[in-house]
C-alpha positions, 0 to 999 in steps of 0.5 A: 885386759890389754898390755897397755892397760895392765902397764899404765896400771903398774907404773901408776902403782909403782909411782904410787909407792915410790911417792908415799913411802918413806925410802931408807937413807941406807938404802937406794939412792931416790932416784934408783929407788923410784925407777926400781918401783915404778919398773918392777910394777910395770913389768909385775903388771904383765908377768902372767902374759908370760904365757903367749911366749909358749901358747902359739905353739902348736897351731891357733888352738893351742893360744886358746887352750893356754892363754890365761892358763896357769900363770894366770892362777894365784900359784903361777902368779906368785912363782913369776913374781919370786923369779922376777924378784931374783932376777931384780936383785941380782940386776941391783947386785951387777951394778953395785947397788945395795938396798937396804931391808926395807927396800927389799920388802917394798919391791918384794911386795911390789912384785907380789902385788902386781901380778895377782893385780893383773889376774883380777883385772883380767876377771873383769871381762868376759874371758875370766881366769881360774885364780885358784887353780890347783884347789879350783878349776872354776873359771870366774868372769867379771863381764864388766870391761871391755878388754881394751878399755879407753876410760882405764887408759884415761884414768891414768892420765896423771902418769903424764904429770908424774913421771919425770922425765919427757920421754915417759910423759911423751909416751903416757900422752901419745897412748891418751891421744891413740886411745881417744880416737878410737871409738867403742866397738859397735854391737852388733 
């Protein structure tokens, strides 16, 4: 799967969450609280991409070679997601906001949930990923989606009607229209 798509999937998730639970009235502020989740499962949604940072060193090979590789496991991705949860909770401690337990619980399964989401996505197309790497190295396709999928950005038009603010409605739409004048790749 493509960024794009992994992104829109995790902000639609994130607003899913923050709409239908209950928040704490000794937690967040609601808005704080909306913006955290819909963030985090953004962000959550691309952690196992972490690896194009260090796969193009060493020539084009090595990109094949480490793409997909070990944060695209369950283990690896469930070790960014505990480091993107620190980090979190320390950026809410810096500017004075303290969440309650519940919302703690709610933005730790956020970040739990979103990156093993990202691995099962990537196993729908015809790269696959090794989920249960150290116990399996076996690699498992889905070959069911192309990895730029203009129905899955479609499919998250409600984030245009969602999100509260011009700016990420504007994008949501601009990202509809882009993908609407593409047309499918032609096989050969």
């Amino acid at each position: 799967m493509d960024n794009v798509t992994h992104t829109l999937i995790g902000a639609l998730l994130g607003e899913t969450v923050a709409r239908t639970t209950q928040p704490d009235p000794r937690g967040l502020p609601g808005e704080v609280r909306r913006n955290l989740l819909v963030a985090m499962a953004a962000i959550g949604s691309n952690l196992p991409d972490v690896d194009v940072l260090y796969s193009f060193i060493g020539g084009k090979i090595n990109y094949l070679l480490q793409h997909r590789g070990y944060s695209h496991t369950i283990v690896g991705a469930l070790v960014l997601a505990a480091i993107a949860f620190a980090i979190a909770r320390w950026r809410l401690g810096r500017r004075g906001h303290s969440p309650s337990p519940r919302d703690v619980r709610w933005l730790a399964g956020v970040l739990a949930f979103t990156p093993l989401l990202h691995i099962g996505m990537d196993f729908t197309n015809n790269y696959g990923v090794h989920p249960f790497w150290p116990i399996s190295n076996r690699w498992l396709y889905g070959d069911a989606v192309f990895i730029a999928e203009p129905l899955l950005w479609a499919a998250c038009a409600p984030l245009a009607l969602t999100f509260r603010t011009l700016l990420a409605r504007v994008i949501v739409v601009a990202v509809l229209a882009v993908t609407r004048s593409k047309p499918y790749p032609k096989n050969k």
